[in-house]
N, C-alpha and C positions, 0 to 999 in steps of 0.2 A: 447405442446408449442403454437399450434396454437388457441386452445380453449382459452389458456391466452390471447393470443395477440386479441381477439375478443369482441368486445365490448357488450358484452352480459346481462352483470348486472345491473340493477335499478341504479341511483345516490342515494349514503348514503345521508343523513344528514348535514355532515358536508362537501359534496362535494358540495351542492345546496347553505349552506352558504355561502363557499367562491365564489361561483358566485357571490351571493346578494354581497358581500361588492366589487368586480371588477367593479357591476354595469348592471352587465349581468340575464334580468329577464325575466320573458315570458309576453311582454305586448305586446296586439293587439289594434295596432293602429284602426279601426273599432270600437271596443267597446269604445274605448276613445274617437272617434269622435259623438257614437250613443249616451253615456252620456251627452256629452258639448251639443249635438245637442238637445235634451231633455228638458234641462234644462233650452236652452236660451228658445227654446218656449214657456215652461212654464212663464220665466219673461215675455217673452212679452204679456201673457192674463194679467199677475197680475198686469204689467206695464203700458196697452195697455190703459186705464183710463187717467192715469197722462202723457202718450205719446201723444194720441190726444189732448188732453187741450193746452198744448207747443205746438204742430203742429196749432194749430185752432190759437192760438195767436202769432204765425209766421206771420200766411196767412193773418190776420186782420192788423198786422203791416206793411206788402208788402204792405196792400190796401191800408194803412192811407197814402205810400208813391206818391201814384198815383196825376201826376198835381204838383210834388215837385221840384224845382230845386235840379239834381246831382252837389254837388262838392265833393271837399275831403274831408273836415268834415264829409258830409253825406253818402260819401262810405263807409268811415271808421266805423262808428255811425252803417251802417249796417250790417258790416261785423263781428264787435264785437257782436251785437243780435245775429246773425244767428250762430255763433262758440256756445255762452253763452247756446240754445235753444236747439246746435245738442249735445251738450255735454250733458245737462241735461237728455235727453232722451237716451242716447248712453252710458253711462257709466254706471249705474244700471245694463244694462242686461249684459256689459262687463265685471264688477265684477263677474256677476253671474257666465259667463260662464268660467272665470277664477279660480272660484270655482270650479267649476264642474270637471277642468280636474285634479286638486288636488284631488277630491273627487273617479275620474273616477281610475286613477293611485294609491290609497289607494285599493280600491275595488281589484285589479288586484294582486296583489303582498306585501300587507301591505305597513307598513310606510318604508319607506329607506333613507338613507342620508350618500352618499360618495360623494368624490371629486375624485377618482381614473376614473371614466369615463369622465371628463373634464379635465384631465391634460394632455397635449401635447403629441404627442407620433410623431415620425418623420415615423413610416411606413404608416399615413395614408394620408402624403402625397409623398407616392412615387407613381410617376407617371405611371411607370410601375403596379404597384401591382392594382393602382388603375382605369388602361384601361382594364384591366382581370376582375374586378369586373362591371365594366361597361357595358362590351359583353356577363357579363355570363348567366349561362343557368338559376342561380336562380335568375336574373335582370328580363329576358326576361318574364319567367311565374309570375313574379310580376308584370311587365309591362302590359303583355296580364289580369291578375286578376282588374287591378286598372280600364281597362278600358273596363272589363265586366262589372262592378259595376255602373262606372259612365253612362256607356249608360243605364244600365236598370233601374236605378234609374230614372235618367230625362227624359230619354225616358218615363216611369210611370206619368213624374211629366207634360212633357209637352201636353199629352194625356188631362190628368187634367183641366189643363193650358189652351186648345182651346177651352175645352167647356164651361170655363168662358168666353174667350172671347166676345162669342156669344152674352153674355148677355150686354155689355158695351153700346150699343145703349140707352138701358132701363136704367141702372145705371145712364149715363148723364144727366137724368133726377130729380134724387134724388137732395137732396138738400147735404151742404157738409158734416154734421154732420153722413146722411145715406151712405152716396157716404166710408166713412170709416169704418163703420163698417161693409158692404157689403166687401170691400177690407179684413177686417180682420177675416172674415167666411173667403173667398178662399182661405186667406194665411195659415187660420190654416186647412185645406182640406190637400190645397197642400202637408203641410209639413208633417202633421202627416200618409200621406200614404207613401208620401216619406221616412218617419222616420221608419215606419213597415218594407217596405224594406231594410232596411240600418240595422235594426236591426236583421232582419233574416241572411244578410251576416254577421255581426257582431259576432252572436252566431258560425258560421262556423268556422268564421276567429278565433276567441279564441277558440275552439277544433283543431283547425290545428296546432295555435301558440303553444298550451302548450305541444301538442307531439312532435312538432319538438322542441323545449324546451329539454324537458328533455330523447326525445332520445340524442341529442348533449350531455347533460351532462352521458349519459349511460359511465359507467366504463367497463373494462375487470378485468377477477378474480384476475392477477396481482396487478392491481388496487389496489383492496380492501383488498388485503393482504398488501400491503405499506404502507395505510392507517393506517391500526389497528396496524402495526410496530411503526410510528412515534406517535401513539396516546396513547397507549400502553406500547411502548418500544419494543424492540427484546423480544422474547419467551425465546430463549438461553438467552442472560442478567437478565432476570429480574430471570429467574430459578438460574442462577448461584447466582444470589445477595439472594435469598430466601435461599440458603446452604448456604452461608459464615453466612448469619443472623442467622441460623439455629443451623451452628459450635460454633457461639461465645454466644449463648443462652445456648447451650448444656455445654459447656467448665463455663459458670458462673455457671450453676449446681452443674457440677462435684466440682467445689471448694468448696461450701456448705456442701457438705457430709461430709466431717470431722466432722462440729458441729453440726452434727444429734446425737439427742438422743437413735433413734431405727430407724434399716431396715429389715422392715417388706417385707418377701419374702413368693412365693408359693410353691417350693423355685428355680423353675430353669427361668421358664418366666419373671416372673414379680420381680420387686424390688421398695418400696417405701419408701424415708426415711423422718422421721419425727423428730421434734423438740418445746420440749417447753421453755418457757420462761415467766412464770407466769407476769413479770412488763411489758412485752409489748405487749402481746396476753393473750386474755380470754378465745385462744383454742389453741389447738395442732396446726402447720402448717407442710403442703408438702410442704419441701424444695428440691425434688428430687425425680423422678420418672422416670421409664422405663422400655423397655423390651428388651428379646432377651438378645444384645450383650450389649446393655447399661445394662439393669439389671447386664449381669457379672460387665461389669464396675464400677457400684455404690457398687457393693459386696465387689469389689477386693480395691478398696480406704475405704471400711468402715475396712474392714478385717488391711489393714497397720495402721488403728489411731484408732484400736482397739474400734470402734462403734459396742454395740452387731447387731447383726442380727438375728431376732424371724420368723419361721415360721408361717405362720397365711394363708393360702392359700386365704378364703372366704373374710378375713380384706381387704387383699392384692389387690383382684380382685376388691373391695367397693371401697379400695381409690384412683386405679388408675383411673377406670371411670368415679367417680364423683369429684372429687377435682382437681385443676389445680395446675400446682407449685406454690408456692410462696400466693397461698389462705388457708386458716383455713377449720379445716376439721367439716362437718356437724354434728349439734345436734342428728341425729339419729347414728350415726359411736364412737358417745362420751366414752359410758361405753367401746366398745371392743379394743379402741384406748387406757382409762385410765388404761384396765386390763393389757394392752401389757407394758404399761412405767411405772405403779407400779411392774412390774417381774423387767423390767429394774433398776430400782432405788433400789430394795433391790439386784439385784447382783453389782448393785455399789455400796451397803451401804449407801444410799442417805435419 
């Protein structure tokens, strides 16, 4: 009992789906952040052309305002530019990276789409249940994980970061066209060392997430036996339902045997009875077969409605093998079948 009660087994199939439609997947926040994080980069080199152009005709517009009288027209007049200008440059890479974590969360888990993880549930805000998950022990080592991550990351990035400084004396000098793209070497230094990092913990973080994943969904043998019951049906029911099927197949048999022409026996195992009907078969059919006690069976109803019954052992063995009830019996079986129902038909005078 105790091996049942232990959680020992893989998750089926159908145990990981019904996770998926609760809502419950293994995604690693990490890896979704290393993607978005990736990707806005990337917009911003392919960006970074049509983002300085808007930036250089911000700066030329501040200039043109120099020596201007401020009123409120022209606060206004500026503040409308500078939304018009930050948005143009700001939204391209926000699409992007609002792709990306569509893209990120595709990657991790395939496509999904419930509403069972968004709909209300009142234990998540019990306040009790949720000062126990605030203090606990797997808050704390997430707590202490998030904030190895962030110091060695920046710590890496602002390492980086001083020894650009150094150079800003010299930079001052550039004109503003250079003054930017020297900014946007160091930005993409910064990031993409910072992003190597972030990507190594990322790789971790998704081998952590998906074991703890799907040990959580680990089953005990009980389990998996409940499972195959409800998927299945009970073993006893569906057995018992295969014998009443069994009884009532058998029992449409037995009513047949009366209007068999010949039961061909070996003569104590086996028994087959057969029937022609020249206007509605082009053969002989098995309307009845069996052995053992069913063979008595079929013998002792042919024997009451006085059906002959012809020993033929070799026949006998041919037609229980190969023909099924209620099918016409094969091209090769033809001649030893016809010799058996012409004996038949001359001791009925037929």
């Amino acid at each position: 009992m105790a091996d049942d009660a232990e959680k020992t087994e893989e998750p089926t199939p159908k145990k990981i789906e019904d996770a998926r439609k609760e809502g419950n997947v293994p995604k690693s926040q990490d890896a979704s952040g290393t993607i978005t994080l990736f990707v806005a980069i990337l917009a911003f080199l392919m960006l970074f052309p049509f983002m300085a152009k808007h930036m250089i005709l911000l700066f030329h517009y501040y200039f043109s305002l120099i020596g201007s009288e401020l009123d409120r027209a022209s606060m206004m007049d500026i503040a409308i530019v500078t939304i018009r200008e930050f948005l143009l440059m700001v939204l391209p890479i926000a699409a992007a990276v609002a792709v990306a974590g569509i893209i990120a969360a595709f990657a991790q888990f395939g496509f999904l789409f419930t509403s069972k993880a968004i709909m209300p549930d009142i234990k998540k805000i019990d306040p009790i249940k949720g000062m126990k998950n605030l203090f606990s022990l797997k808050k704390l080592i997430e707590g202490i994980k998030i904030t190895f991550k962030s110091f060695t990351t920046l710590g890496v990035g602002f390492i980086f970061f001083f020894y650009f400084i150094i150079e800003l004396p010299t930079v001052a000098l550039f004109g503003l066209h250079d003054q930017m793209m020297w900014l946007k070497d160091k930005m993409l230094i910064i990031a993409f060392v910072m992003l190597l990092i972030i990507f190594l913990f990322a790789v971790i973080d998704v081998i952590i997430v998906r074991k703890q994943y799907f040990d959580g969904l680990k089953m005990s043998k009980q389990e998996i036996k409940d499972e195959m019951k409800n998927m299945e049906g009970d073993p006893l029911v569906k057995s018992k339902i295969r014998q009443i099927q069994m009884e009532a197949s058998r029992k449409r048999m037995m009513a047949e045997v009366p209007n068999a022409d010949v039961v061909i026996t070996n003569p104590t195992h086996y028994a087959v009875a057969v029937k022609y009907d020249a206007e509605t078969s082009h053969a002989p059919i098995v309307i009845a077969k069996g052995m053992d006690h069913v063979a008595q069976k079929i013998k002792e109803i042919a024997r009451e409605n006085h059906v002959h019954i012809v020993q033929n052992p070799p026949l006998t063995r041919s037609l229980y093998n190969e023909v099924d009830v209620d099918k016409p019996i094969p091209e090769a079986l033809f001649a030893a079948v016809a010799e058996v129902l012409a004996y038949v038909y001359k001791m009925n005078k037929k």
